[in-house]
C-alpha positions as CSV (number, residue, x, y, z in Angstrom):
1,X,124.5,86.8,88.5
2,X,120.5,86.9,88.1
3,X,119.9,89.2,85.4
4,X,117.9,91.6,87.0
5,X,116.6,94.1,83.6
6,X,116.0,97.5,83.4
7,X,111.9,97.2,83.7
8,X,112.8,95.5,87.0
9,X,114.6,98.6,88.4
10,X,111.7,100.6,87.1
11,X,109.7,99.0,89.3
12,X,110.9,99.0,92.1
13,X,111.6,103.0,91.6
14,X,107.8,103.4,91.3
15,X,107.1,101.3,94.2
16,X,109.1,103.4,96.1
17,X,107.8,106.8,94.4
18,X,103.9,105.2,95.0
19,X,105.1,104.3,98.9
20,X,106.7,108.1,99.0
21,X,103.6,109.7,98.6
22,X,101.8,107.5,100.6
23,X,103.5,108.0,103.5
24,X,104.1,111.9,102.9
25,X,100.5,111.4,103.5
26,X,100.3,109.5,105.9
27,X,103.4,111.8,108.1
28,X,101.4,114.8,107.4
29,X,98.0,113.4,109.1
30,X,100.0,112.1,111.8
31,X,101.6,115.4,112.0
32,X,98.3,117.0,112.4
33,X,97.3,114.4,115.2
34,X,100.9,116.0,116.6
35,X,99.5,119.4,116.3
36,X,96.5,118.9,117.9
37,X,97.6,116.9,120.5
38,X,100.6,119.8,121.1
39,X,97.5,122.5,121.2
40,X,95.4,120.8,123.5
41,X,97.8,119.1,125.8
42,X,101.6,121.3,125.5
43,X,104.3,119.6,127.0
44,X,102.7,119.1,130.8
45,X,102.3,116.4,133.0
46,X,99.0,115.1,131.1
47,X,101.2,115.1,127.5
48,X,104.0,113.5,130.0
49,X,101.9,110.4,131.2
50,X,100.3,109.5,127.8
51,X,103.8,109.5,126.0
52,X,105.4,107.3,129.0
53,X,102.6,105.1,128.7
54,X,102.5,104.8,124.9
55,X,106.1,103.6,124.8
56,X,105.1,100.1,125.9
57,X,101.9,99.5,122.8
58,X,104.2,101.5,120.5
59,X,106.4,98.2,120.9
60,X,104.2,96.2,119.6
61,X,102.3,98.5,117.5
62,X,105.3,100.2,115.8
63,X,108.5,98.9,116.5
64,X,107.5,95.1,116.5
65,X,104.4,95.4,114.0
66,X,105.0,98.5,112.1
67,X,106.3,98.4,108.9
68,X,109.6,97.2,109.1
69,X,109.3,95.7,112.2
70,X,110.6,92.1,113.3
71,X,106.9,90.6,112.3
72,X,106.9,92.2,109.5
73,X,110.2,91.3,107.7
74,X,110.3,87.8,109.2
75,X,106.8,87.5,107.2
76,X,107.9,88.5,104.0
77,X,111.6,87.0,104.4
78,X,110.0,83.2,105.2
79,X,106.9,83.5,102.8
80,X,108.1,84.9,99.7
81,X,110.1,82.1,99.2
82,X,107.1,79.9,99.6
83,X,105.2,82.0,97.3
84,X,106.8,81.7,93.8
85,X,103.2,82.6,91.7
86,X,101.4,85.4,93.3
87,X,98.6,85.5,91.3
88,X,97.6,81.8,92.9
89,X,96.1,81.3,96.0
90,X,98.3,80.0,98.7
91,X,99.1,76.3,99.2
92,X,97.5,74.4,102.3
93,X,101.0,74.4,103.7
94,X,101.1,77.8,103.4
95,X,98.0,78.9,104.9
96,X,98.5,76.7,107.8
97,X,101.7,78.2,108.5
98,X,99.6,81.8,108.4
99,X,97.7,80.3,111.2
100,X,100.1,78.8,113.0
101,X,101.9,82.2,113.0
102,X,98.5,84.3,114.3
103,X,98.4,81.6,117.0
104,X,101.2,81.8,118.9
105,X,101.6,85.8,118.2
106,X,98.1,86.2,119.4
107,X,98.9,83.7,122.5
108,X,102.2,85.9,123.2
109,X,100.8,89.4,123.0
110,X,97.5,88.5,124.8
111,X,99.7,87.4,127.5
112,X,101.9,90.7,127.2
113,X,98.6,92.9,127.2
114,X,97.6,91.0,130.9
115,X,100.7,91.8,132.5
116,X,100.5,95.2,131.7
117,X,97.0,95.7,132.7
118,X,97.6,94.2,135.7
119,X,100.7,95.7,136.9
120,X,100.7,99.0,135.2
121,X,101.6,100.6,138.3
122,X,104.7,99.2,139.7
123,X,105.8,99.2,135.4
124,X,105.3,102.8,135.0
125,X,107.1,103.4,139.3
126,X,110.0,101.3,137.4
127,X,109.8,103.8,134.3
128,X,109.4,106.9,135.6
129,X,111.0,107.0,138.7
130,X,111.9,110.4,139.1
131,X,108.8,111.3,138.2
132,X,106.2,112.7,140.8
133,X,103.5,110.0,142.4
134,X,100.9,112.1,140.3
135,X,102.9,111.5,136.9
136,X,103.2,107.8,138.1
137,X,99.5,106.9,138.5
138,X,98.1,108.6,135.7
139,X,100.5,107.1,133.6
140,X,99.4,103.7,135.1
141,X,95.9,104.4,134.0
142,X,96.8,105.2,130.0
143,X,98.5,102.0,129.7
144,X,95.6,100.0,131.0
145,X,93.4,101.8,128.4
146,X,96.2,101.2,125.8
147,X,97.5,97.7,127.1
148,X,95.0,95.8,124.0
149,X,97.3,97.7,121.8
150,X,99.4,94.9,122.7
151,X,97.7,92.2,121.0
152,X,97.0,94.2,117.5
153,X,100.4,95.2,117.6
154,X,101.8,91.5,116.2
155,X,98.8,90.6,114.2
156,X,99.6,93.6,112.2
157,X,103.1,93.1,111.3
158,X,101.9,89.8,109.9
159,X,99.3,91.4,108.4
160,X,101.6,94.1,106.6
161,X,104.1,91.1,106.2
162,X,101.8,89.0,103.9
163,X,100.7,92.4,101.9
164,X,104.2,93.4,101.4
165,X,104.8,89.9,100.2
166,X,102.1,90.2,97.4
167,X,103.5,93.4,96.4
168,X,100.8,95.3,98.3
169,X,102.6,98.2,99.6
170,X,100.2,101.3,99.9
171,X,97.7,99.4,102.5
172,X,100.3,99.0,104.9
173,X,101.5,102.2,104.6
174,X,98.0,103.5,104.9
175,X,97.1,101.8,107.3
176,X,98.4,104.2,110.3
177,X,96.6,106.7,109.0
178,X,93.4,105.9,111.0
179,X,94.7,106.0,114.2
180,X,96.1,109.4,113.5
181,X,92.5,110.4,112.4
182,X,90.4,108.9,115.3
183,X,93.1,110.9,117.5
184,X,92.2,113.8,115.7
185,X,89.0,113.6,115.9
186,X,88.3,112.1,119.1
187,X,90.4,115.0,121.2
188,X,89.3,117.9,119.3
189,X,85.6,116.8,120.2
190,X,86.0,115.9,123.9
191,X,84.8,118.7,126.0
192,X,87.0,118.1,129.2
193,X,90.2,115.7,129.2
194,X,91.9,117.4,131.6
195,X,93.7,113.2,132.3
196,X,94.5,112.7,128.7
197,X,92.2,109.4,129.3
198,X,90.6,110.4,125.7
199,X,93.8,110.5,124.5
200,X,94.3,107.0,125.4
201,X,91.8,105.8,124.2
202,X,91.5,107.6,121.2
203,X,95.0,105.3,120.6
204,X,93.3,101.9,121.1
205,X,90.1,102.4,119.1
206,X,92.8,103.6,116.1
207,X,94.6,101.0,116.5
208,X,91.3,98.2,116.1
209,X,90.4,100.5,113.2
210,X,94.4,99.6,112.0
211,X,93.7,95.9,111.7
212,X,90.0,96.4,110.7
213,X,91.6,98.0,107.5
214,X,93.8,95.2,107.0
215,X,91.7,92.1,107.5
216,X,89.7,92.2,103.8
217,X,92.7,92.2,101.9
218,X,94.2,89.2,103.5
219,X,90.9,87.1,103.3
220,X,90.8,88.1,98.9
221,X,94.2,86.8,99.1
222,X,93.1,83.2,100.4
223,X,94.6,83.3,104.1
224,X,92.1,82.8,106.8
225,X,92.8,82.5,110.4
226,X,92.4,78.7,111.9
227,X,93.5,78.2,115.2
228,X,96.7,76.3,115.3
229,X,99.5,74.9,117.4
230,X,101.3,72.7,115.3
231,X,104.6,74.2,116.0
232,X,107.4,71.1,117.1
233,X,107.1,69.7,113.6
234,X,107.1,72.4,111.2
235,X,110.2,73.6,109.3
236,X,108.9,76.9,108.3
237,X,107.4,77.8,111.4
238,X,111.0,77.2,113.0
239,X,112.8,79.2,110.2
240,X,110.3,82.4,111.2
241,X,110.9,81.4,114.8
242,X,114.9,81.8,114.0
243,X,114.8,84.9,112.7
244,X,111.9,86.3,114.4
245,X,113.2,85.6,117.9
246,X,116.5,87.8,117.9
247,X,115.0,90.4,115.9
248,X,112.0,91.1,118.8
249,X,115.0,90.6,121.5
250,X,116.6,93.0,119.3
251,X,113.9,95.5,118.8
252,X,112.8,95.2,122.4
253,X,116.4,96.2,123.1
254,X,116.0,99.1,121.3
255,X,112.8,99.6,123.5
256,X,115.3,99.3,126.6
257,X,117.4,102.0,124.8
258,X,114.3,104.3,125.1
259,X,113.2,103.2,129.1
260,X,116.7,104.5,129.7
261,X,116.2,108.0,128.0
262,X,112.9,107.9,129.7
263,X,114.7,107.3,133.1
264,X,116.7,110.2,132.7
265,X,114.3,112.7,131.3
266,X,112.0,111.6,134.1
267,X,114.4,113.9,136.8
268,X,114.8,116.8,134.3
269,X,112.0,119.2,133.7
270,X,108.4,118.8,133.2
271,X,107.7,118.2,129.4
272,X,111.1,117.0,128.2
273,X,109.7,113.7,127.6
274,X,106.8,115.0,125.3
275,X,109.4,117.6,123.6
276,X,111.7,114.7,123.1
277,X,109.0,112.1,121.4
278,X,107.2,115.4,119.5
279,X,111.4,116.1,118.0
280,X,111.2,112.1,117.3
281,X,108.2,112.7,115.1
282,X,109.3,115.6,113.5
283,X,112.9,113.6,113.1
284,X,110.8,110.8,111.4
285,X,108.4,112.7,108.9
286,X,111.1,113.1,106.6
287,X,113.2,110.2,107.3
288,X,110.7,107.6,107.2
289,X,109.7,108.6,104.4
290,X,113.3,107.9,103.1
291,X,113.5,104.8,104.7
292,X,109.8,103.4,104.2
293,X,109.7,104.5,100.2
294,X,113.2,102.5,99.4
295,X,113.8,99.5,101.7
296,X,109.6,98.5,101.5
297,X,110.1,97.6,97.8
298,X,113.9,96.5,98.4
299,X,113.3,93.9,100.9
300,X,111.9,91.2,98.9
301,X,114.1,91.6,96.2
302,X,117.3,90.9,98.5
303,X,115.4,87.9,99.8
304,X,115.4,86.6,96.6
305,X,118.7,87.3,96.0
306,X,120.0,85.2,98.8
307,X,117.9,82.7,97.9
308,X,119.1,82.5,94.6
309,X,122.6,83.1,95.8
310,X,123.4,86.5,93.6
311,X,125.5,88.3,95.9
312,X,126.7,90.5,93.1
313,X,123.2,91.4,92.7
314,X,123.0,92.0,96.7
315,X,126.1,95.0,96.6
316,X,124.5,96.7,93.4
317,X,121.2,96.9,95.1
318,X,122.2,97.8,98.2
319,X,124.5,100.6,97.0
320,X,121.7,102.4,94.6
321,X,119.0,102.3,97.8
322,X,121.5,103.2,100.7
323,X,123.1,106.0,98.4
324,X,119.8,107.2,97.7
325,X,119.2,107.3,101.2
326,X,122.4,109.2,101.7
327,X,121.9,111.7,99.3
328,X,118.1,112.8,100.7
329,X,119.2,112.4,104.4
330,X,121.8,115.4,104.0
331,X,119.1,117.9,102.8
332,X,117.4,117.0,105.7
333,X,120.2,117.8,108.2
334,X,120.8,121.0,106.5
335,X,117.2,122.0,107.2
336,X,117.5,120.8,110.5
337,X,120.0,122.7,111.6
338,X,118.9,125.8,109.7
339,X,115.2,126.0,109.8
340,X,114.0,124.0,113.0
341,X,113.5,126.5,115.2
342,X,111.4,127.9,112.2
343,X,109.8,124.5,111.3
344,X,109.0,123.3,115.2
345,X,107.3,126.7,115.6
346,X,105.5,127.0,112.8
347,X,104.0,123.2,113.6
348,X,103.4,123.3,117.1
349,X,103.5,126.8,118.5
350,X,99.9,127.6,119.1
351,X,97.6,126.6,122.8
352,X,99.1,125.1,125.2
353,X,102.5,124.6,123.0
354,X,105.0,127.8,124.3
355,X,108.3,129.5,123.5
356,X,109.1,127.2,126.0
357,X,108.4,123.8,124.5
358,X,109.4,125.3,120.9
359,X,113.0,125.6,122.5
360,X,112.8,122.1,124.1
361,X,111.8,120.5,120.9
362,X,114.3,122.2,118.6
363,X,116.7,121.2,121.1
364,X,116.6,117.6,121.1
365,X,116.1,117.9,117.2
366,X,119.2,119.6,116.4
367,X,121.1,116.8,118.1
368,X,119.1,114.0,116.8
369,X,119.5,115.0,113.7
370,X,123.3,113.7,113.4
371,X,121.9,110.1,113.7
372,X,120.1,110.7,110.1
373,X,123.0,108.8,108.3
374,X,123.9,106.3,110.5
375,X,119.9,105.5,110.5
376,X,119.5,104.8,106.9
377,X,122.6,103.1,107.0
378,X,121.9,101.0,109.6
379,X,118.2,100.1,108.5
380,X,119.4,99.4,105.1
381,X,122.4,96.5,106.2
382,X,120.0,95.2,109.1
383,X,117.7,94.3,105.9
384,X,120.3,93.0,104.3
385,X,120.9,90.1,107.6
386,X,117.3,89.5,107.5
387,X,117.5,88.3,104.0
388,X,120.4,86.5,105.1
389,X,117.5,84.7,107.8
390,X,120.4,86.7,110.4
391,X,118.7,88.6,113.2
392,X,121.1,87.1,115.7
393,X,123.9,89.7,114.7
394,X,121.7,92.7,114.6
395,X,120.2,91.8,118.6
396,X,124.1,91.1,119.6
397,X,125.2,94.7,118.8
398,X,121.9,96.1,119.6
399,X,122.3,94.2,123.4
400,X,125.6,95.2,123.6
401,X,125.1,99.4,123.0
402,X,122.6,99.7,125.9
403,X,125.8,99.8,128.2
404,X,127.2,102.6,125.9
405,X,123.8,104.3,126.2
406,X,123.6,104.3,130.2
407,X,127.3,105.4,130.4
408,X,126.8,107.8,127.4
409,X,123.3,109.7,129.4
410,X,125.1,109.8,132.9
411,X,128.2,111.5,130.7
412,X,126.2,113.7,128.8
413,X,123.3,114.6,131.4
414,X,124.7,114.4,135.1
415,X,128.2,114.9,134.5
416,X,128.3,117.4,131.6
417,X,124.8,118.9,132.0
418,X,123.6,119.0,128.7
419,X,119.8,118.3,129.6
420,X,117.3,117.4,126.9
421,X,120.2,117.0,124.0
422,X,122.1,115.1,125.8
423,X,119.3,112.5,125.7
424,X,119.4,113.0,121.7
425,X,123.2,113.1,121.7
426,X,123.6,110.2,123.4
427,X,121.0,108.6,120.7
428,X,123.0,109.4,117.5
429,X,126.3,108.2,119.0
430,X,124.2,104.6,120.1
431,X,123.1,105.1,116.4
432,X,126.5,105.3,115.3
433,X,127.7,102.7,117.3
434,X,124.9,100.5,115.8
435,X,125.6,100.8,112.1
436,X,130.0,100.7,112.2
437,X,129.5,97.2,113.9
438,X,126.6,96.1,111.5
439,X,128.3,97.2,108.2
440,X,131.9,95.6,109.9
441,X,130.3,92.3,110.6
442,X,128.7,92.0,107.5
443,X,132.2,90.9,105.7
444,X,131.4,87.4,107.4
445,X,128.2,86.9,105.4
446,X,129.3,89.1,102.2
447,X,132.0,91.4,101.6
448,X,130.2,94.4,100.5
449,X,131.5,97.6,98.2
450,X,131.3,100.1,100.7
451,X,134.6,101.8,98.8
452,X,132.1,103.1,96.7
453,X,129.9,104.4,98.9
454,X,131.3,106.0,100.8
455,X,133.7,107.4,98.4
456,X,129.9,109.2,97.1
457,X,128.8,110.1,100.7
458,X,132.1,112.1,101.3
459,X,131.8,114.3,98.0
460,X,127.7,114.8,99.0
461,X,129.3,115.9,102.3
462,X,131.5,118.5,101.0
463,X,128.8,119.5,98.5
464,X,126.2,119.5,102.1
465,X,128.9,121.0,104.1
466,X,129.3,124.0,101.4
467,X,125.3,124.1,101.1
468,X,124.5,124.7,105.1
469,X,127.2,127.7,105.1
470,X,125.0,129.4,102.3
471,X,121.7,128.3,103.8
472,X,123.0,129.5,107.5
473,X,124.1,133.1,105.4
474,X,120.9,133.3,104.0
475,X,118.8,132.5,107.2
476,X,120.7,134.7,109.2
477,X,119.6,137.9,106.3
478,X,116.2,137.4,106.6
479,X,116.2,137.5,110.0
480,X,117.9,141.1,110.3
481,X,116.2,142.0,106.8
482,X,113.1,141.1,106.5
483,X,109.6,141.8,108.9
484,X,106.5,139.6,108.3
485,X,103.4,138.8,110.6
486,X,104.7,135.7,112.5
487,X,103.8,132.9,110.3
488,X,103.5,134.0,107.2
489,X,107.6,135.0,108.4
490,X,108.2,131.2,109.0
491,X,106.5,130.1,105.8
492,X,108.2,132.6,103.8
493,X,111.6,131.9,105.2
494,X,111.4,128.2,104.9
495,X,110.6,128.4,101.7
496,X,113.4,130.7,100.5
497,X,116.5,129.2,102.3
498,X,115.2,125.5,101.5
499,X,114.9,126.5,98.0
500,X,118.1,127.7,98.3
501,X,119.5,124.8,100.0
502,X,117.8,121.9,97.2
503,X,119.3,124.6,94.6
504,X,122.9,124.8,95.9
505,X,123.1,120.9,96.9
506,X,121.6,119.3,93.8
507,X,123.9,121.9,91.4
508,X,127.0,120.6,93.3
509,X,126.5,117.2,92.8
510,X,125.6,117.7,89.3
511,X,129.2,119.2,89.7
512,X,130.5,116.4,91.1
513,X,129.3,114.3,88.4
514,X,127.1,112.2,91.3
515,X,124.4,109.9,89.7
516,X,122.0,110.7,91.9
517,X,121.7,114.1,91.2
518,X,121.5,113.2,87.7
519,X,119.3,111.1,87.6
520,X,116.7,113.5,89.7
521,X,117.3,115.9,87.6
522,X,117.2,114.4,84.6
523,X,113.3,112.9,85.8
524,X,112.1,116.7,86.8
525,X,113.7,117.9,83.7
526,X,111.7,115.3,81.6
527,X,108.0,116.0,83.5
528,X,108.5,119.9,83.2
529,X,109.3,119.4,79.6
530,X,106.1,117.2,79.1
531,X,104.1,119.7,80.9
């Protein structure tokens, strides 16, 4: 085994403390942009059209280009193995693969972006169905203003990719911060948008901005963009081609996941698809940061791994990060379950945003918020495939859950009735389904400790299950006990029970003798006493 020393761990724990507060920046502008948008727009038809219209740029812009994303990881997996000295400027080899790379993406997306323009209408009839000729068209019209989206999306997941790979991590994780802003800016300062069409375009000019931000960086580093087609004779190329392809069938799948909730919310009420995406921000502020601050610095490192063939250093790494993961994801539940209503109306519940759509969104959350686990879990192992130049696996099961999906809305929405959280419901058992098959299939690669793990998820559990039954106790008093002006009620109640509930939860663990809690404690113990 690699002798990985102690200095090592250290830094990748303050890579991942560095990328935490980043992105809780970063989350908190964007939930600003949320807020605004929310005030200006509620949850109508206008809100309705723009976030059925995003869905198709946020492919590219998020799922496939975002942090994480296929482009991303397939970038880091294939060039920091050809990238042993970082301080050094990249071989010739190396930067014609970069162009190569930009080529065909560019090629690809450009194509992508034409279609879309072109036939927005009879895309968004297909998506929205059930949705009113009205919705339809102005729907259309967003994704034509958002359809160059398209073409940034894959150029910035190389971008991020080649960053990541130098150890840049806080540009990339900046870097959506724009967009957020422009939004912000741009809609609180049009007079009349009574078509969202600011909104929309608000979206593309951030997203320009996005790879704007980027470009510098990579040029300092020594990579500039040549066009290039040399694809039938290069190795590399076809190793990122390899891994790249099932990952974007697999992510696009994921995509297809989402055009089916979409279908069905489409013939419920007006708004449950902008309450839906507004409880999938909401859902994401806190596990994103999670997920980004941990698996960011960890992805290179089980690249390297495999490439070195350590596979004892593959389990230890990927129990620390996944049972870090576990042990912040059940706070967040606990809040979820206690304090949305509190949280979603505190955010959002001003303008245009109602009781209403405060119910619709805590809704959806509550259910979406059993998927938290089996998300970090299943982010974490699909990482680990990657490093394994596996995306094949990962698009298998992903193909094969959009069945379960279909049958799992028409149970849980026409048959039982559940509405909005059946849409969630269904998402967190898909989720579920997702991360049992990955972490089961993984034995033909590596056979992985999960004894351990799980053995450590279960006692956080009990020590979770015993912390919501106080937090719920305590919720419930102050709201026959205590009487404050509205927010200054929410503020004050969040802030008691989740004291309560990070009390309670680390306390049991330390009684539990988990490392985890240790460990934080032992770190806030050590800054208060410097202090």
């Amino acid at each position: 085994m690699t002798d990985y020393s102690d200095n090592k761990t250290t830094s990748v724990l303050k890579a991942a403390w560095l990328i935490a507060v980043v992105t809780v920046f970063s989350k908190l502008i964007g939930f600003i942009r949320d807020v605004v948008i929310a005030n200006y727009y509620g949850t109508s038809m206008v809100s309705d059209a723009y976030f059925y219209a995003y869905q198709i740029p946020a492919l590219a812009i998020i799922l496939l280009g975002g942090v994480g994303g296929p482009f991303h990881s397939a970038t880091v997996a294939v060039f920091s193995k050809l990238i042993p000295n970082l301080r050094e400027k990249p071989q010739e080899e190396v930067k014609k693969l970069f162009s190569t790379f930009m080529t065909t993406t560019i090629i690809f997306f450009a194509i992508l972006a034409l279609l879309c323009y072109f036939f927005a209408t009879p895309i968004m009839n297909l998506i929205v169905s059930g949705g009113s000729p009205e919705l339809v068209q102005l729907a259309a019209e967003h994704l034509r203003i958002m359809s160059p989206v398209l073409i940034i999306g894959g150029i910035v997941g190389i971008y991020y990719g080649i960053l990541v790979t130098y150890r840049y991590f806080m540009l990339p994780n900046l870097s959506p911060i724009v967009m957020s802003l422009v939004i912000i800016v741009m809609v609180m300062t049009a007079r009349s948008d009574n078509a969202g069409v600011i909104l929309a375009w608000a979206t593309t000019i951030g997203a320009v901005l996005q790879l704007v931000l980027q470009y510098p960086k990579i040029r300092q580093l020594g990579f500039k963009f040549k066009p290039n087609l040399d694809v039938l004779n290069n190795v590399q190329f076809k190793n990122i081609c390899e891994l790249l392809f099932p990952a974007v069938l697999s992510s696009t799948v994921g995509q297809v996941h989402i055009y089916v909730d979409m279908f069905f919310a489409s013939s419920l009420n007006e708004g449950v698809w902008t309450a839906i995406g507004y409880a999938n921000r909401v859902f994401q502020f806190p596990v994103g940061i999670l997920v980004t601050a941990f698996l960011v610095p960890l992805f290179p490192i089980f690249s390297r791994l495999v490439a070195d063939g350590d596979m004892q250093g593959i389990k230890t790494y990927f129990n620390k990060g996944v049972g870090v993961l576990f042990f912040g994801a059940i706070p967040i539940i606990i809040g979820i379950l206690v304090l949305g209503t509190d949280g979603v109306r505190l955010i959002f519940e001003r303008g245009a945003f109602d009781e209403r759509a405060t119910f619709m969104v805590t809704e959806a959350l509550w259910f979406l918020s059993f998927s938290i686990i089996p998300y970090v879990f299943r982010d974490s192992i699909t990482r680990v495939y990657y490093s394994f130049n596996d995306s094949a696996t990962p698009f298998m099961i992903a193909f094969s859950s959009i069945v379960l999906k279909v049958f799992l809305n028409i149970l849980l929405i026409n048959l039982l009735h559940f509405g909005i959280g059946g849409i969630t419901l269904s998402t967190s058992l898909v989720t579920l389904f997702n991360a049992c098959m990955l972490g089961i299939l993984m034995s033909k690669k590596i056979k992985m400790d999960y004894g351990v793990l799980f053995k450590n998820l279960l006692k956080m559990c009990i020590a979770g299950l015993i912390t919501f039954i106080l937090c719920l106790a305590a919720a419930i008093a102050f709201d026959k006990f205590i009487e404050l002006p509205k927010y200054v009620f929410e503020i004050v109640k969040i802030t008691v029970v989740g004291v309560i509930c990070l009390g309670t939860y680390i306390w049991l663990n330390l009684l539990f003798k988990m490392d985890y809690a240790k460990e934080l404690f032992d770190r806030v113990y050590s800054k208060l006493r410097r202090a």
